[in-house]
C-alpha positions in Angstrom: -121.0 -14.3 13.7 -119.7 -16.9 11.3 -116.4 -18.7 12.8 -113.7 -19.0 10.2 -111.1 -22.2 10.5 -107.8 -20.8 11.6 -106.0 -21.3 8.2 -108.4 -19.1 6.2 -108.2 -16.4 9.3 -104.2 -16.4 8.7 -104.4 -16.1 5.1 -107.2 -13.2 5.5 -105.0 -11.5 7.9 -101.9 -11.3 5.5 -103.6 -10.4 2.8 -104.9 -7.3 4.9 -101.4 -6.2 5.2 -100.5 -6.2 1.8 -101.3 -2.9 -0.3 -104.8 -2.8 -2.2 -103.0 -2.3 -5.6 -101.0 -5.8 -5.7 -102.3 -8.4 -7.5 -101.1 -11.8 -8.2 -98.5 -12.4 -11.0 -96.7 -15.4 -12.9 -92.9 -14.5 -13.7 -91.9 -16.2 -16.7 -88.4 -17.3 -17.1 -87.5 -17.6 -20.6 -85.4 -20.8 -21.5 -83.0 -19.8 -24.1 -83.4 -22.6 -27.2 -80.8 -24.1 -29.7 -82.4 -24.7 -33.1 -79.2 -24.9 -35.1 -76.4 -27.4 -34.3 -74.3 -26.9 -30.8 -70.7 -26.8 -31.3 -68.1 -26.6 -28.6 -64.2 -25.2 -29.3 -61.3 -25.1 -26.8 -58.6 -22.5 -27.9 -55.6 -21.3 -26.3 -53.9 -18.0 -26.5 -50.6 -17.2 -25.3 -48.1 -14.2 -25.4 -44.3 -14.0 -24.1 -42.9 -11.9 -21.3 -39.9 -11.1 -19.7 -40.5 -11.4 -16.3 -39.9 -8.3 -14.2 -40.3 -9.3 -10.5 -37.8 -11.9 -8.8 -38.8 -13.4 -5.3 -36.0 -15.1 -3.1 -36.0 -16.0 0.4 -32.5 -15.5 2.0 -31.8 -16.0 5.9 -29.2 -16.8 8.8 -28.6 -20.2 10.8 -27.0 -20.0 14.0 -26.2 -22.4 16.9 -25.3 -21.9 20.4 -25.0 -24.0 23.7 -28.2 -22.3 24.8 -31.0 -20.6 23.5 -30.5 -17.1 24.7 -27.5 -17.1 23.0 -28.7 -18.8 19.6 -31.2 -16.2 19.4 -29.0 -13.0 20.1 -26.4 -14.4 17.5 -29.0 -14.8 15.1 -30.8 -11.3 15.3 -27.1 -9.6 14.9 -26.1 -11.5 11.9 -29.9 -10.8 10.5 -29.4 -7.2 11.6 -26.5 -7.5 9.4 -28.2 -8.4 6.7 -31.3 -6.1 6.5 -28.9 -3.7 6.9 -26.7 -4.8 3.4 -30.6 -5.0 1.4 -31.4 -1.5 2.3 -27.6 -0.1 1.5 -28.7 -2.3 -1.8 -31.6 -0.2 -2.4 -34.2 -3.1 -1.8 -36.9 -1.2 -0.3 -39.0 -2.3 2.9 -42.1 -3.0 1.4 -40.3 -6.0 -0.8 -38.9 -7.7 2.6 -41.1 -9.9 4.6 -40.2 -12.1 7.5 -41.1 -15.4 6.4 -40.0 -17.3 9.3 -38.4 -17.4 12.7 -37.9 -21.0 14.8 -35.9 -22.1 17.5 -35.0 -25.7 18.0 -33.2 -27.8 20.4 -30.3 -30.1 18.9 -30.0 -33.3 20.5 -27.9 -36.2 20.9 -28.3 -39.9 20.9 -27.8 -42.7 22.3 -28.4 -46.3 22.9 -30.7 -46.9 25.4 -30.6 -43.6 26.6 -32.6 -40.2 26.4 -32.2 -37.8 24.1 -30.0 -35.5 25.4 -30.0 -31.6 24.3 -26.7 -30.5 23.3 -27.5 -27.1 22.1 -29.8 -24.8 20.1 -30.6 -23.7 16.6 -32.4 -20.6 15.7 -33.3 -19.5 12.1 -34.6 -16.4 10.6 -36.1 -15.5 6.9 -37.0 -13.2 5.1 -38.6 -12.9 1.4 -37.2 -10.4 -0.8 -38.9 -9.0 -3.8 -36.0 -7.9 -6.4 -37.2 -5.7 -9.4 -34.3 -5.4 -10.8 -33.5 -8.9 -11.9 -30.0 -8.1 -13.4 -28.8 -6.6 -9.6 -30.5 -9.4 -7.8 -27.2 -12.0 -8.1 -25.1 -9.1 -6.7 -26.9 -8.2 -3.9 -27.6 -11.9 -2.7 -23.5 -11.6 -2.4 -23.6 -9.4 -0.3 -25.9 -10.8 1.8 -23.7 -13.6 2.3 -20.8 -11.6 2.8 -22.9 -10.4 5.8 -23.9 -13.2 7.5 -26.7 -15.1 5.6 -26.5 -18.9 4.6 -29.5 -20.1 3.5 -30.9 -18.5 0.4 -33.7 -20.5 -1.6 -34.8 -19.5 -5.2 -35.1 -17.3 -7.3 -39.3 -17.1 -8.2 -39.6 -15.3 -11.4 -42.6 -13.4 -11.9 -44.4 -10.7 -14.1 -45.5 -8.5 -11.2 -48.5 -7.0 -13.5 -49.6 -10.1 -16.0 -53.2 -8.4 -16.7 -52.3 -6.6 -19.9 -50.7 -10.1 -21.4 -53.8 -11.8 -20.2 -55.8 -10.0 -22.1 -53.9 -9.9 -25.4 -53.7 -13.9 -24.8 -57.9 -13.5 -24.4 -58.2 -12.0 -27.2 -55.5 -14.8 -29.5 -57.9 -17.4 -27.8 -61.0 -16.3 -28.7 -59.9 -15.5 -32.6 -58.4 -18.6 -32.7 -62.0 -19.9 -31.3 -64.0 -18.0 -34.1 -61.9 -18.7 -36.9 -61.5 -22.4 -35.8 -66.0 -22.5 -35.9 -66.2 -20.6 -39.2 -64.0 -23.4 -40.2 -66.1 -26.0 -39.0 -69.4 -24.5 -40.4 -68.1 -24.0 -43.7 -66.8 -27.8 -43.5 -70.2 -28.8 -43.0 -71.9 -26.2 -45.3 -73.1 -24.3 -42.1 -72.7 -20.8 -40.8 -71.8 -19.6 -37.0 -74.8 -18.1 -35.8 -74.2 -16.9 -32.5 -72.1 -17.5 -29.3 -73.8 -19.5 -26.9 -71.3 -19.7 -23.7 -67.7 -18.4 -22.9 -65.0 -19.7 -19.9 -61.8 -19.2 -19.2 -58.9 -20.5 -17.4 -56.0 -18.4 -16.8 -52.1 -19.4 -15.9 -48.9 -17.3 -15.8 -46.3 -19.7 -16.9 -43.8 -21.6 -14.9 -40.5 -22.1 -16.7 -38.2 -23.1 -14.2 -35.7 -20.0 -13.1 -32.2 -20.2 -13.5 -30.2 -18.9 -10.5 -26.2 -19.1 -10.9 -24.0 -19.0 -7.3 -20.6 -19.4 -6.9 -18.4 -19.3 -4.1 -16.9 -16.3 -3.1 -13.8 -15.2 -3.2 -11.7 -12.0 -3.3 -11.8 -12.1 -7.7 -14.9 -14.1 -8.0 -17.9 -12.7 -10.0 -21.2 -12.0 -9.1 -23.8 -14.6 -8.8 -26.1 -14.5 -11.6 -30.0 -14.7 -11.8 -30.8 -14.4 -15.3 -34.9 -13.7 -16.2 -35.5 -15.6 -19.3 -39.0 -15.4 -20.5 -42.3 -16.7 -19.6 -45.5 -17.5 -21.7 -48.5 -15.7 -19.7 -51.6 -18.2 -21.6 -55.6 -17.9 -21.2 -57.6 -21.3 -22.5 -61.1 -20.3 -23.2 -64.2 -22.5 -23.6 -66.8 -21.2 -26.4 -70.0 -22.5 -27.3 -71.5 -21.6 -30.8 -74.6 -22.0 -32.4 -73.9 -23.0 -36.1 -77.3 -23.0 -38.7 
């Protein structure tokens, strides 16, 4: 019997393994071809929204000679608090602990150790308010109960995906009509669309949050909503002939 090199007994040897009908095929990959004149628009579309959603992180501060007691001072005034946002009607699902630390304070001095002279402990929470008009009112009342430190507001629109897609659609008109008018400039005609991107943002005006101090006749604290523009930049690529 004829001995065959190792490499052809490998290659004879898949081959047996593959099924009788498979033959050997080229896949061509077709190149898509300009033949016309590339041009490339940026537009921007943009709508106005009143945003709907306000997120504000409110929480309690407390110090004690030791940390036991900086701790159990904290939870009851926080207790206090949770309390006032449900009596509110804030719902659970829009409060989130955001953050709970307990430090030691300490005092110095020359040429000596730091020397602990009590404890601080801290609790927040973040607060979703979807009713922006009541928002002011109930971070009084927070206050009232015990909270001092409240940071914000963050105005959002809690479902921007409808306004994105009316601001798609301004861009890409504003695209088109902005290539007709460059082909009929330069005695051409859009042919097709070659390429689309987009980049998406939601607007950051900055929120206006009104506090004053209480008092027995003073008013609410006011977080007023304003409006936002909710804008989609798209990138288009058309073939003009």
């Amino acid at each position: 019997m004829k001995a065959y090199p190792f490499a052809a007994l490998a290659m004879a040897s898949a081959l047996s393994l593959l099924p009788s009908t498979v033959t050997a095929q080229t896949i061509n990959i077709p190149v898509q071809t300009i033949s016309g004149t590339r041009l490339d628009i940026v537009a921007r579309g943009e709508v106005t929204r009143v945003p709907d959603l306000a997120t504000i992180s409110a929480g309690v501060v407390t110090q004690a000679i030791t940390a036991d007691a900086a701790m159990r001072d904290n939870a009851g005034r926080m207790a206090a608090v949770l309390a006032a946002l449900k009596k509110a009607g804030v719902a659970d699902r829009d409060v989130a602990t955001a953050s709970i630390n307990l430090s030691p304070q300490y005092r110095y001095a020359e040429n000596q150790p730091p020397e602990i002279t009590g404890y601080q402990a801290s609790n927040t929470v973040t607060i979703r308010f979807r009713d922006i008009a009541k928002a002011g009112g109930v971070l009084d009342a927070l206050v009232k109960q015990g909270a001092n430190q409240i940071n914000g507001p963050t105005l959002s629109i809690e479902k921007p995906q409808p306004a994105q897609d009316e601001a798609r659609i301004a861009a890409m008109k504003d695209a088109r009509a902005r290539a007709d008018l460059y082909a009929r400039a330069a005695g051409l005609q859009v042919k097709r669309i070659l390429s689309i991107s987009e980049s998406a943002d939601g607007g950051q005006p900055p929120p206006v949050f009104y506090a004053r101090a209480q008092s027995a006749k003073a008013a609410d604290s006011q977080v007023m909503a304003g409006e936002q523009d909710v804008g989609v930049t798209v990138s288009v690529s058309f073939e003009l002939e």
